[in-house]
C-alpha positions in Angstrom: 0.0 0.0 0.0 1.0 3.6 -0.6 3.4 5.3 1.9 1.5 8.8 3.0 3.9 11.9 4.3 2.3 14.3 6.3 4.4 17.9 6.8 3.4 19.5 9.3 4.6 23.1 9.8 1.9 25.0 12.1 1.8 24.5 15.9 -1.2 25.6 18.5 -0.5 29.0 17.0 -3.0 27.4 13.8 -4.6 24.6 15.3 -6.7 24.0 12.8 -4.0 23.3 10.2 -2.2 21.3 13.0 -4.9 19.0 13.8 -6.1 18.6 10.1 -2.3 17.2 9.3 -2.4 14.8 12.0 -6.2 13.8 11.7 -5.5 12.8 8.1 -2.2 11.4 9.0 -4.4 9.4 11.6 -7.0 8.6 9.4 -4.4 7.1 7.2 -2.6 4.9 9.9 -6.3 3.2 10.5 -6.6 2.3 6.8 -3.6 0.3 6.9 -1.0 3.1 4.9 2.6 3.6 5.8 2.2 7.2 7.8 5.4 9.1 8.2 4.8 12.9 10.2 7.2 15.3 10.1 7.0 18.4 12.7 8.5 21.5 11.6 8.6 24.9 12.8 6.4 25.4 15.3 4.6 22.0 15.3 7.8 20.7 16.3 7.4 21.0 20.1 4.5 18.6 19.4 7.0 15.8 19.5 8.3 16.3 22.7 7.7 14.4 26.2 5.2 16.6 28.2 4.5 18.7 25.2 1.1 20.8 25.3 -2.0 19.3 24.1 -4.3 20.9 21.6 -7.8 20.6 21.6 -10.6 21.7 18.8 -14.6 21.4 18.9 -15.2 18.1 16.9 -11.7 16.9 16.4 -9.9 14.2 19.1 -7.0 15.5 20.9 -3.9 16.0 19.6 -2.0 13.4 22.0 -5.1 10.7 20.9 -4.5 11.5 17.2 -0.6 10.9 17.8 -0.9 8.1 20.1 -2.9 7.0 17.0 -0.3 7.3 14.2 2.1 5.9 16.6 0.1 2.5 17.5 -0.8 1.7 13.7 3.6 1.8 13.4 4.0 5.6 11.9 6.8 7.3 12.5 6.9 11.1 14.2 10.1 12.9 13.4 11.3 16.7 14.1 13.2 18.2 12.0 16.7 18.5 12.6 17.1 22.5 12.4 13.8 22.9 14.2 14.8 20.8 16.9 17.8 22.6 17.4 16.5 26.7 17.7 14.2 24.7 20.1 16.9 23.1 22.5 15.1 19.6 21.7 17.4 16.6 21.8 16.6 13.1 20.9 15.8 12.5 24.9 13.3 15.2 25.1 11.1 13.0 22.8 8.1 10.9 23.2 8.8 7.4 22.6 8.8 7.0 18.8 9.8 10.1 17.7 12.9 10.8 16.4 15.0 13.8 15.1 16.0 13.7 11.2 17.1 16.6 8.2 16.2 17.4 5.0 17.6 14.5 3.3 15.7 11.9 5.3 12.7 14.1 4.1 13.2 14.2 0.8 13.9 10.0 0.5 10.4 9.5 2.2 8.5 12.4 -0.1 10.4 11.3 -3.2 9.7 7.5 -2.8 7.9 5.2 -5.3 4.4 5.1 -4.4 4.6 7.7 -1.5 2.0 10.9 -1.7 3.0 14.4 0.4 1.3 16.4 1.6 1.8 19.6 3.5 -0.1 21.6 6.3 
């Protein structure tokens, strides 16, 4: 089945872009695809340990959307640069998520069969 990548580049500061990347990111995992997130910008702190949560009328939560994409076996990562402006290291992460650059990004966009999409 078709890998799906999910950019996600807004934080709390947008919620509703936030929570439409990982509701369709979620959405996704359920149907059985390969779900790969990537947190940028602001949306990075979102992959960190003790991190916020977000809530919007008719939408799960933000940490039951994750804990979603997480269970079905997708991957969470923060980009590299992002990670570091924000002082996050790979220990300040939920279990998971991992830290990766550009060029990580661009295998898993680029792929055969992968789609990307970007919020």
């Amino acid at each position: 089945m078709p890998a799906l990548v999910v950019k996600c580049t807004w934080g709390a500061e947008r919620p509703e872009a936030l929570m439409q990347a990982f509701t369709v990111a979620a959405t996704a995992a359920a149907s059985g695809r390969t779900v790969s997130v990537w947190l940028t910008g602001e949306a990075s702190v979102h992959g960190v340990l003790g991190s916020e949560d977000v809530e919007l009328a008719y939408s799960p939560p933000l940490s039951a959307l994750r804990e979603a994409i997480l269970a079905a076996g997708g991957t969470l990562t923060v980009c590299t640069q992002c990670a570091q402006r924000r002082g996050i290291t790979e220990a300040d992460l939920i279990e998971g998520a991992r830290i990766a650059g550009a060029a990580a990004f661009v295998a898993e966009a680029t792929a055969p069969d992968a789609t990307a999409l970007v919020y």
